[in-house]
C-alpha positions as MATLAB code, in Angstrom:
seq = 'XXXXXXXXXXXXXXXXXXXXXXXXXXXXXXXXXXXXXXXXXXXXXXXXXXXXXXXXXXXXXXXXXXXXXXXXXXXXXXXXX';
ca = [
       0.000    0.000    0.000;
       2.454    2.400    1.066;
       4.319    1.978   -2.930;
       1.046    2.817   -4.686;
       0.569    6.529   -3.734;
       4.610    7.632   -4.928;
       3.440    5.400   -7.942;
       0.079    7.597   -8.530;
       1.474   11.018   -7.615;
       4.463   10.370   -9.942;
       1.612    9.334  -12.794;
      -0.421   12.539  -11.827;
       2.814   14.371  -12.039;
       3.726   13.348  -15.725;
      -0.218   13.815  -16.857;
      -0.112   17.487  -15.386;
       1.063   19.217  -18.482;
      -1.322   17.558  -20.627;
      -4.702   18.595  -18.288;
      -3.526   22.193  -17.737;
      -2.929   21.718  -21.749;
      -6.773   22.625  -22.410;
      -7.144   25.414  -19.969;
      -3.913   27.129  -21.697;
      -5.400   27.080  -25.417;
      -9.128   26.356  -25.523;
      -9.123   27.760  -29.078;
      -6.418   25.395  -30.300;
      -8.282   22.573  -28.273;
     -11.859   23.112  -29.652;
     -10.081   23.080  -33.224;
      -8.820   20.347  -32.509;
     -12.116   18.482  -31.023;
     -13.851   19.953  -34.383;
     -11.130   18.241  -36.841;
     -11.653   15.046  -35.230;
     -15.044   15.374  -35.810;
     -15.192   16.142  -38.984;
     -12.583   12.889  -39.618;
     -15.197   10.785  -38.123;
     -17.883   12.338  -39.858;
     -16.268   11.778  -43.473;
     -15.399    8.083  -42.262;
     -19.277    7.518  -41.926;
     -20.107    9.280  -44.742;
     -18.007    7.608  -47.344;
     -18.498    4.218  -45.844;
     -22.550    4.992  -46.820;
     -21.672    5.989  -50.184;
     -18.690    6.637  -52.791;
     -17.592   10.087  -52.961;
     -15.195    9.510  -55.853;
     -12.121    9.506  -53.930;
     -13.162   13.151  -52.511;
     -14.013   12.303  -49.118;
     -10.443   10.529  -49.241;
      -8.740   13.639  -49.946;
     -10.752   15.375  -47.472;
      -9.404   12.744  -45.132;
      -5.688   13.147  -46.112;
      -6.289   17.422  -45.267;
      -7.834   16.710  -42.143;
      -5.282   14.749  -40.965;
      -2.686   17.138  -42.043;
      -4.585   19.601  -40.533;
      -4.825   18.055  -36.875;
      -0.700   17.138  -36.925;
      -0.538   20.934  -37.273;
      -2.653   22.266  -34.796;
      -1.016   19.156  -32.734;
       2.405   20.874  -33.565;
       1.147   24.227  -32.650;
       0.248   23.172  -29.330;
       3.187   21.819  -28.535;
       5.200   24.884  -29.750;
       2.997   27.264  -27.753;
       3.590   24.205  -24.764;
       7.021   24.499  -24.926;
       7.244   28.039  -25.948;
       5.178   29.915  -22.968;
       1.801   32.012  -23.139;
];
């Protein structure tokens, strides 16, 4: 008993950044939520139906498009406010 609570306040302490993460950029965060939304939403869509390759393409942008506000979260992470 007296091993688990280092073991959970050293896993708290590694998961900190990444919950104060939202609070710092809730812009960057709800773009993010909305991009992954939209993924999932084309994934459903073109599994209904063909789009002729569109929706693919859509897929590949969105993709690209959540690595970079990924990337820009980390910059402004590791960058300060």
């Amino acid at each position: 008993m007296g091993r688990i609570i280092p073991i959970v306040v050293f896993s708290l302490a590694l998961l900190a950044p990444g919950l104060t993460l939202a609070a710092q950029q809730p812009h960057m965060e709800a773009a993010l939520a909305a991009l992954q939304n939209a993924l999932h939403e084309i994934e459903i869509a073109d599994q209904a139906r063909d789009h002729g390759g569109h929706a693919g393409a859509a897929t590949n942008l969105i993709e690209q498009a959540i690595r970079e506000v990924r990337e820009g979260i980390r910059f402004r992470d590791a960058h300060g406010p």
